[in-house]
C-alpha atoms as one frame of an Amber mdcrd trajectory, in Angstrom:
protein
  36.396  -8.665  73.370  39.971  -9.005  71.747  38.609  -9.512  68.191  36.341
  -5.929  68.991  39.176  -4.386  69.969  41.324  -4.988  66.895  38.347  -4.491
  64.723  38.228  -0.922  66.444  41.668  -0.806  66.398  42.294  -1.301  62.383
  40.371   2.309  60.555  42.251   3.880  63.415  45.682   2.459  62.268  44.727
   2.893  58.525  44.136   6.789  59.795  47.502   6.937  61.084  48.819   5.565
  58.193  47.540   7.736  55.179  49.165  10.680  55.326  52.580   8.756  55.406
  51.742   6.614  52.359  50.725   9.843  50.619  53.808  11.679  51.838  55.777
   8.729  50.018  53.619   8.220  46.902  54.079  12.107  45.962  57.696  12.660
  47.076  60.113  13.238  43.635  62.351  10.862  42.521  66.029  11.209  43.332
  67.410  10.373  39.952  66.256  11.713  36.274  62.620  13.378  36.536  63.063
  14.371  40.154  62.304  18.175  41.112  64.050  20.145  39.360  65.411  17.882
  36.943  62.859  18.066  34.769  60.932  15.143  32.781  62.286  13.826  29.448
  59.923  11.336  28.996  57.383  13.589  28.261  55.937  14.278  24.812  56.792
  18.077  25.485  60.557  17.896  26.231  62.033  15.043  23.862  62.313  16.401
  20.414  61.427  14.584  17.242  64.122  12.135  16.006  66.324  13.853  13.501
  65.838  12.304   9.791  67.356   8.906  10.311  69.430   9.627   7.026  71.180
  11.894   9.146  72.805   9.395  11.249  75.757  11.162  13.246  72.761  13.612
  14.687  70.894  10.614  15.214  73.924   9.356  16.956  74.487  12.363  19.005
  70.201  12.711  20.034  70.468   9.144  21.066  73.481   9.922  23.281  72.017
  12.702  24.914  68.784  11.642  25.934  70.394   8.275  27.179  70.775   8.382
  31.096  72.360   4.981  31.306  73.705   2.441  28.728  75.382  -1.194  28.631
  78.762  -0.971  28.948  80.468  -4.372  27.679  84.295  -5.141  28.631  86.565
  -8.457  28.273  86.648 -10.205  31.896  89.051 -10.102  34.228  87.358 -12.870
  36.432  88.870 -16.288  36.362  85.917 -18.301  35.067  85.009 -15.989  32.380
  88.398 -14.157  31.550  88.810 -12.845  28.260  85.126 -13.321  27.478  82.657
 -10.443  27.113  81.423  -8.898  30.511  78.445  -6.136  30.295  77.063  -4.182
  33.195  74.503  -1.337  33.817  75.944   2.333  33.844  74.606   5.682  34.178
  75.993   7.783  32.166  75.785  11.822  30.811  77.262  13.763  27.919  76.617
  16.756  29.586  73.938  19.714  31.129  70.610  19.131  29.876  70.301  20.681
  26.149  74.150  20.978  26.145  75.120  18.030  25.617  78.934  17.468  23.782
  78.354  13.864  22.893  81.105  12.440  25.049  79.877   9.416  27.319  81.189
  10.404  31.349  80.570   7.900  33.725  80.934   7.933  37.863  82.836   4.822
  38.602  84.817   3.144  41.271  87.300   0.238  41.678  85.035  -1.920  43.699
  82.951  -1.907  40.699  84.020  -5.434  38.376  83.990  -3.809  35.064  86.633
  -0.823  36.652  89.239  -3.537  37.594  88.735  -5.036  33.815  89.061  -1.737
  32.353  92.426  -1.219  34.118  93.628  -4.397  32.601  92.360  -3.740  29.150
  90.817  -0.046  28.477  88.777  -1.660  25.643  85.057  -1.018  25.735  81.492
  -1.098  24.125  78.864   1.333  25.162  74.857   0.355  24.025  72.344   2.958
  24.060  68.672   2.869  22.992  65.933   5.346  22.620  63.528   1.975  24.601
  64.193   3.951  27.844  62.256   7.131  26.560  58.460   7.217  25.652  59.500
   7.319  22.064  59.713   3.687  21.142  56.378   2.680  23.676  54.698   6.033
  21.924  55.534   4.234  18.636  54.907   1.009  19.220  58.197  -0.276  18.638
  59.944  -3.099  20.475  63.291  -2.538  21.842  64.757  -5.169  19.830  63.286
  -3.512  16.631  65.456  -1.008  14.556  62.650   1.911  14.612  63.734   1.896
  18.323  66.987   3.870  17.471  70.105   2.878  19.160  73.633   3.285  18.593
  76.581   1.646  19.481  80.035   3.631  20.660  83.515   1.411  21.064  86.548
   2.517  22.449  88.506   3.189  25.744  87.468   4.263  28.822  89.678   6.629
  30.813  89.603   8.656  33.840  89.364  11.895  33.213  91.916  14.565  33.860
  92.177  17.022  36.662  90.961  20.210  33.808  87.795  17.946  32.631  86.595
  16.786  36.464  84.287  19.424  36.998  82.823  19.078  33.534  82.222  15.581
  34.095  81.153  16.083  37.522  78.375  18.506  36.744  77.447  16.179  33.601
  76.837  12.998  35.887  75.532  14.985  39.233  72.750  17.173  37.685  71.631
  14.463  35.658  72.080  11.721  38.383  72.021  14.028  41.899  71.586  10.564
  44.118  75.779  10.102  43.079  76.397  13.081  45.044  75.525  11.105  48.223
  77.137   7.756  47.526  80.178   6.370  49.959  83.093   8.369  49.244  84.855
   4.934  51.037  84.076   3.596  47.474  87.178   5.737  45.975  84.682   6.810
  43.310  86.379   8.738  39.902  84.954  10.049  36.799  85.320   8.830  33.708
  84.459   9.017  29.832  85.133   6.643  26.584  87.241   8.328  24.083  85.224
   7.173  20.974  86.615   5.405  18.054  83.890   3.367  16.264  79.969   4.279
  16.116  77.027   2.115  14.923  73.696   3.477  14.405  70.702   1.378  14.082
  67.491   2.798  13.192  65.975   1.604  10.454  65.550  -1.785   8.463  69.270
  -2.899   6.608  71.772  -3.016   8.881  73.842   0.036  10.975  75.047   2.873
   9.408  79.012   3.922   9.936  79.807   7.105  11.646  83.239   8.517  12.168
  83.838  10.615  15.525  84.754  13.106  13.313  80.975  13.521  11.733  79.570
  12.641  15.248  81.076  15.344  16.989  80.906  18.105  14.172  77.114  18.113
  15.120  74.326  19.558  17.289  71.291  18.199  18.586  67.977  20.600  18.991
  66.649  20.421  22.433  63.841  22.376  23.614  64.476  25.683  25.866  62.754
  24.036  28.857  64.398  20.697  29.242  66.206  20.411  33.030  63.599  23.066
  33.611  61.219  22.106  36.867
């Protein structure tokens, strides 16, 4: 009689249970993608690549359709100090189709990487196109130099009191989960004042840019990107 009544018991349960699963399964992401942030993974938002001989707006697209990077500093922890240390960061040059090409990042002194940047401001930002459909649409492997990245050195500073907001709506429309994160964490905004920039996206090595030629540039975004 017990094994009836959990046999009875079980398309009952699974009944129950459906309409939560679904609930789940079709709620939006909180991050990039989620309602009303629109989708830039999709064929019909990114752009094409600008010509790769055109490397500070290849710098700049990669830049703005990057929603996180590796950020690589010199260690402040005993076993490793002075050694490179790289961590994960979300990151936004601005609105969505605005962007001005300067890296802002939400960051707080609990963080490791925030207590070596106080100690040396020093810093090496990665980003690659792999985390867009653009190198799986192509076939290219993030390791290969199709898949466009670029590299930006030098400091990272907090930003001042005029630039908060700017970074603030950067980072939160792009990333709206930050909003809600533990204000106990003393969290601040920040941004790398750029002096170096690597591009790699083709075969023969990176191409030079100066910030100069980087940040005398646009990048064409379609009208409905950040659209819902």
């Amino acid at each position: 009689m017990a094994q009836l009544a959990r046999g009875s018991a079980r398309p009952l349960l699974a009944a129950l249970l459906a309409p939560v699963l679904v609930a789940l399964l079709a709620a939006p992401a909180r991050g990039r993608g989620g309602r009303g942030h629109g989708d830039w993974d999709t064929d019909a938002l990114l752009p094409p690549l600008p010509p790769r001989e055109d490397a500070a707006r290849v710098a700049r697209f990669v830049t703005h359709f990057s929603d996180w990077g590796a950020l690589a500093t010199l260690s402040t922890q005993e076993r490793v100090r002075g050694l490179p240390f790289a961590d994960v960061l979300s990151l936004s040059d601005g609105l969505p189709g605005k962007g001005s090409g300067v890296p802002y990042f939400y960051l707080s002194p609990l963080q490791q990487l925030a207590g070596d940047l106080k100690e040396n401001p020093y810093a090496t930002l990665t980003m690659s196109l792999a985390q867009t459909d653009f190198c799986r649409k192509h076939g290219y492997d993030p390791q290969s130099p199709l898949c466009a990245h670029v590299i930006l050195a030098g400091t990272v500073t907090k930003v001042n009191e005029t630039e908060r907001d700017v970074a603030k709506q950067a980072l939160f429309t792009r990333h709206p989960e930050m909003a809600s994160w533990p204000s106990s964490h003393d969290w601040f905004f920040a941004k790398l004042d750029i002096t170096n920039i690597w591009v790699l996206d083709y075969f023969g090595g990176p191409k030079t840019v100066t910030p100069e030629e980087y940040y005398n540039v646009t990048v064409q975004c379609p009208s409905r990107m950040g659209r819902p």
